[in-house]
Biotite code that builds the C-alpha atoms (Angstrom):
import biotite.structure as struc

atoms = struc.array([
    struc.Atom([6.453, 2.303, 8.963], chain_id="A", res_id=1, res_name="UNK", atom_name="CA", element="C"),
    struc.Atom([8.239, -0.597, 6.906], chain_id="A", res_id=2, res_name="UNK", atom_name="CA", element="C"),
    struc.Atom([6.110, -1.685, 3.744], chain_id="A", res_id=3, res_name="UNK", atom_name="CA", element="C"),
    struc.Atom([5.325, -5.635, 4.112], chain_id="A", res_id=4, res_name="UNK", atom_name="CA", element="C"),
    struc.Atom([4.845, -7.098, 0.463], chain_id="A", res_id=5, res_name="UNK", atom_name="CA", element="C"),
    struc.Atom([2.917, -9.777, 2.448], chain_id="A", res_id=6, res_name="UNK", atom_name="CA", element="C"),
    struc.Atom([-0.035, -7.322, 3.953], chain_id="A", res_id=7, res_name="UNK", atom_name="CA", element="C"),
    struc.Atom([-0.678, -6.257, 0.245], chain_id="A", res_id=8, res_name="UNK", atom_name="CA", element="C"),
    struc.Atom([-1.137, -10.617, -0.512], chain_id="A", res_id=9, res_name="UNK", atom_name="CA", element="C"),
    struc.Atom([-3.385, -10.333, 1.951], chain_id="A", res_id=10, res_name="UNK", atom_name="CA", element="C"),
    struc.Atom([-5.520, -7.753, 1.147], chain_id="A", res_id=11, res_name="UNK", atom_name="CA", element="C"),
    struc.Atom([-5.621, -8.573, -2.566], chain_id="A", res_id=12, res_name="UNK", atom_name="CA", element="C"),
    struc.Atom([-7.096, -12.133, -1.085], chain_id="A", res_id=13, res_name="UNK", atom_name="CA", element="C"),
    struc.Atom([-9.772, -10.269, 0.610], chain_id="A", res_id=14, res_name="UNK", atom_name="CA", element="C"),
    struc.Atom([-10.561, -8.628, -2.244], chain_id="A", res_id=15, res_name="UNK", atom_name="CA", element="C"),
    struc.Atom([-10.913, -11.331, -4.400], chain_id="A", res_id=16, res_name="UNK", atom_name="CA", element="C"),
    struc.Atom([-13.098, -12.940, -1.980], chain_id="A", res_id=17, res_name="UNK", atom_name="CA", element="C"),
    struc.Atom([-15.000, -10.265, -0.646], chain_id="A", res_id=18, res_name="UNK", atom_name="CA", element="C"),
    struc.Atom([-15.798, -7.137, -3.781], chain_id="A", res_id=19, res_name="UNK", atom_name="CA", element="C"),
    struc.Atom([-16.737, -4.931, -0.917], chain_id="A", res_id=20, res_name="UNK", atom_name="CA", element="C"),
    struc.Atom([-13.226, -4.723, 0.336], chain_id="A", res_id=21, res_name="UNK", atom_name="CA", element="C"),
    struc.Atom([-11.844, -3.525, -2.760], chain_id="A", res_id=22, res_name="UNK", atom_name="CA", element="C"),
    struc.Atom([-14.690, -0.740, -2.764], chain_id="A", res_id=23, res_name="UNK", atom_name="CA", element="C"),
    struc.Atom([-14.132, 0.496, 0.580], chain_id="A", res_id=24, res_name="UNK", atom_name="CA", element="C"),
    struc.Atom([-10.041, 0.088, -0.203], chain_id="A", res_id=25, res_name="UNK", atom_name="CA", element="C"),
    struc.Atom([-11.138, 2.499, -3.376], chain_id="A", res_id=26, res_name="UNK", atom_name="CA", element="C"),
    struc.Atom([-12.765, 5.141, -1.102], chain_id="A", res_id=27, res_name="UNK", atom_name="CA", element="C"),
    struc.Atom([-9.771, 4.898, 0.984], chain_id="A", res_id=28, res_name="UNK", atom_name="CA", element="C"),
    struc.Atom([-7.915, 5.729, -1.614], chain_id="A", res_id=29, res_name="UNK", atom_name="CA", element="C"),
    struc.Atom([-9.736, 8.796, -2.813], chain_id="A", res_id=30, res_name="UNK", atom_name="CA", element="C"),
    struc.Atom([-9.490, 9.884, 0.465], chain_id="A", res_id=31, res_name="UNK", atom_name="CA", element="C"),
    struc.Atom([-5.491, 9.640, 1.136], chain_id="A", res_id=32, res_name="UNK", atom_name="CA", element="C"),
    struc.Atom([-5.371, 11.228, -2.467], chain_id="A", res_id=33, res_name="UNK", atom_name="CA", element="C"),
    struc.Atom([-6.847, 14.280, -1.141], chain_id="A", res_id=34, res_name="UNK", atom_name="CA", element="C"),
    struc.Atom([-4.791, 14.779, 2.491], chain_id="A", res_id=35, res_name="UNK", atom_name="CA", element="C"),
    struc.Atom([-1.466, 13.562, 0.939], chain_id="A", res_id=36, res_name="UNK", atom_name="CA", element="C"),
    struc.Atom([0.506, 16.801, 1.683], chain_id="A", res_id=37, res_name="UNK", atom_name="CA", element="C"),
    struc.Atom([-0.125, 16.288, 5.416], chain_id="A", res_id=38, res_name="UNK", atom_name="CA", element="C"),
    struc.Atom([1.757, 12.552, 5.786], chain_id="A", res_id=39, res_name="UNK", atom_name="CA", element="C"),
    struc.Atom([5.091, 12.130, 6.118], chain_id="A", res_id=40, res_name="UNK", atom_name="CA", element="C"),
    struc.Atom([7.412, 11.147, 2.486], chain_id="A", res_id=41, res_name="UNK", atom_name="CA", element="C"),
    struc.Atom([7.892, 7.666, 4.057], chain_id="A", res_id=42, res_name="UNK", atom_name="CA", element="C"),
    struc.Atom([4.344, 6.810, 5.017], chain_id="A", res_id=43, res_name="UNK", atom_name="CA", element="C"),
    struc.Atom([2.916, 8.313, 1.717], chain_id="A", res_id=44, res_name="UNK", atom_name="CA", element="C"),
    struc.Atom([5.625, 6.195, -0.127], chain_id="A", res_id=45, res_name="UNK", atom_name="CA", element="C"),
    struc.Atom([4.536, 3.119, 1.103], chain_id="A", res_id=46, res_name="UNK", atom_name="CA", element="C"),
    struc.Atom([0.934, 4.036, 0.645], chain_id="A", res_id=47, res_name="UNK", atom_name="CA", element="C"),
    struc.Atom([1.681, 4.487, -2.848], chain_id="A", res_id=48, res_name="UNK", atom_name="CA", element="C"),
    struc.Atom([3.432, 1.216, -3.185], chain_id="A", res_id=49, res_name="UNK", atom_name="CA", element="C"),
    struc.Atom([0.544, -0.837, -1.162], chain_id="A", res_id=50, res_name="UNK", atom_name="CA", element="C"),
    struc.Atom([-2.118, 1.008, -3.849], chain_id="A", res_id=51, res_name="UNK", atom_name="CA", element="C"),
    struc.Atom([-0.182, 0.016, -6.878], chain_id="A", res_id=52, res_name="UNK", atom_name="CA", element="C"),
    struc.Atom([0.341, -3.395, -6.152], chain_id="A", res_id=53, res_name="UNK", atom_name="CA", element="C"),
    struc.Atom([-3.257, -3.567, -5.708], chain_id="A", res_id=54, res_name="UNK", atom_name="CA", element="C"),
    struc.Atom([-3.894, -2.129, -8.707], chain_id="A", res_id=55, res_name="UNK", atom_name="CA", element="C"),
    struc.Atom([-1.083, -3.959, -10.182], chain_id="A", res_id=56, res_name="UNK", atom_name="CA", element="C"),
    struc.Atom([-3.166, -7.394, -9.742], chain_id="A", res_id=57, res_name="UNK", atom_name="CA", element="C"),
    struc.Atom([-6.690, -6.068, -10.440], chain_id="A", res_id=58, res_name="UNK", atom_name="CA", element="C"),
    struc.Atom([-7.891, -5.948, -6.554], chain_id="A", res_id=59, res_name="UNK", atom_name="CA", element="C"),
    struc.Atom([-9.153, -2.354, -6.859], chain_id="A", res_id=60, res_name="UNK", atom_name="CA", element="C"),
    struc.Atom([-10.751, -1.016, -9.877], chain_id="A", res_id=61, res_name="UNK", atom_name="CA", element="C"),
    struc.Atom([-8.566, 1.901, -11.979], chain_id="A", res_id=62, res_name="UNK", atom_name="CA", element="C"),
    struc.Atom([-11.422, 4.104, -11.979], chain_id="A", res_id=63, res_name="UNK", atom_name="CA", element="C"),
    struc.Atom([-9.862, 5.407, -8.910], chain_id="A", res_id=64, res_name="UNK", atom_name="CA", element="C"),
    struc.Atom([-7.605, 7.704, -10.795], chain_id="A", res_id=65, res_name="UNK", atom_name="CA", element="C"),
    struc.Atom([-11.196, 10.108, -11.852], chain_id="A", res_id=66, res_name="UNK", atom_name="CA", element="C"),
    struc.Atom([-9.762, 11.703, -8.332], chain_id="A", res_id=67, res_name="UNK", atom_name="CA", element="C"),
    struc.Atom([-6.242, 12.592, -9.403], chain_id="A", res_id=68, res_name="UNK", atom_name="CA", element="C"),
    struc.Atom([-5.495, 15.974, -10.761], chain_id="A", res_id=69, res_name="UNK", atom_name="CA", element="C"),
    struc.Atom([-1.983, 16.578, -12.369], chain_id="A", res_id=70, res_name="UNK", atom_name="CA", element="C"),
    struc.Atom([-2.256, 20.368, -13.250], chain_id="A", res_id=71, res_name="UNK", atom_name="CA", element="C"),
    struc.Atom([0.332, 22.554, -11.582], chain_id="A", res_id=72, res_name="UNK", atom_name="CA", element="C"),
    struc.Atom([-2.462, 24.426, -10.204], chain_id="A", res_id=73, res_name="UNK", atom_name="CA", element="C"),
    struc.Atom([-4.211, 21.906, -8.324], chain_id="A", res_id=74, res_name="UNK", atom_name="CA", element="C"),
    struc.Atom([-1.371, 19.793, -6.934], chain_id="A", res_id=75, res_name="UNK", atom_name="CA", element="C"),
    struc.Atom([1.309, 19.964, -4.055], chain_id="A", res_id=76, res_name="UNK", atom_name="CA", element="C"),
    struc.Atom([4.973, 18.880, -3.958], chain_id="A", res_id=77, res_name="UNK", atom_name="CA", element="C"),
    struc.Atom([3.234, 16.093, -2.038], chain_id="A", res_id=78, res_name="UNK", atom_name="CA", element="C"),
    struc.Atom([0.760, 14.592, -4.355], chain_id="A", res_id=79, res_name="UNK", atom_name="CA", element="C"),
    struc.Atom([2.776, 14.838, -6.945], chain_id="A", res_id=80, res_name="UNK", atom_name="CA", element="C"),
    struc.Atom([5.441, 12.868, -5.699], chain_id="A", res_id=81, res_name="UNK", atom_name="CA", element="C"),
    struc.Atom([2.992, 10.045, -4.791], chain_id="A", res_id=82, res_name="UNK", atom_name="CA", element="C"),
    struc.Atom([1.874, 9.877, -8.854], chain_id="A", res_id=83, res_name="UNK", atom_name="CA", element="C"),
    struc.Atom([5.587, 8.974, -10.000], chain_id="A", res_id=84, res_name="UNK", atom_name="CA", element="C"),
])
C-alpha cells in the first residue's frame, strides 16, 4: 500500500463538508490505535501519515489522543512506533 497525499485532500473535503465523517474517521482511529501491533510497519506507517495530515488541517478533532497510552507498560514496539 502506497500513501496518496491526494486521498487525504479528499477526505479532509468530506470532512469539512460533512462533521460526521470526521467523527466516524475519529472512531476509526481509536480503533487502529488499539490493533496496531497486528498490521504490517508499512501499512501502519501510512496510517499514521493519513491521520496526521488530518489532524494537521483540523479535519478530525485532537481529542483523539485521550486513547493513546505512552507508558512502557501499556505499549508495544508497534504502537509506539506509530506515535513518532
Amino acid at each position: 500500500m502506497v500513501f496518496h497525499k491526494y486521498v487525504d485532500s479528499i477526505f479532509q473535503n468530506f470532512c469539512l463538508m460533512n462533521t460526521n465523517i470526521g467523527k466516524s474517521l475519529e472512531i476509526i482511529f481509536m480503533q487502529y490505535y488499539l490493533n496496531i501491533h497486528n498490521f504490517h510497519p508499512n501499512t501502519f506507517m501510512n496510517l499514521a501519515k493519513f491521520f496526521a495530515q488530518l489532524l494537521y488541517s483540523d479535519s478530525i478533532s485532537w481529542n483523539i489522543f485521550s486513547t493513546v497510552r505512552l507508558t512502557l507498560n501499556e505499549t508495544t514496539y508497534s504502537s509506539r512506533k506509530y506515535c513518532d
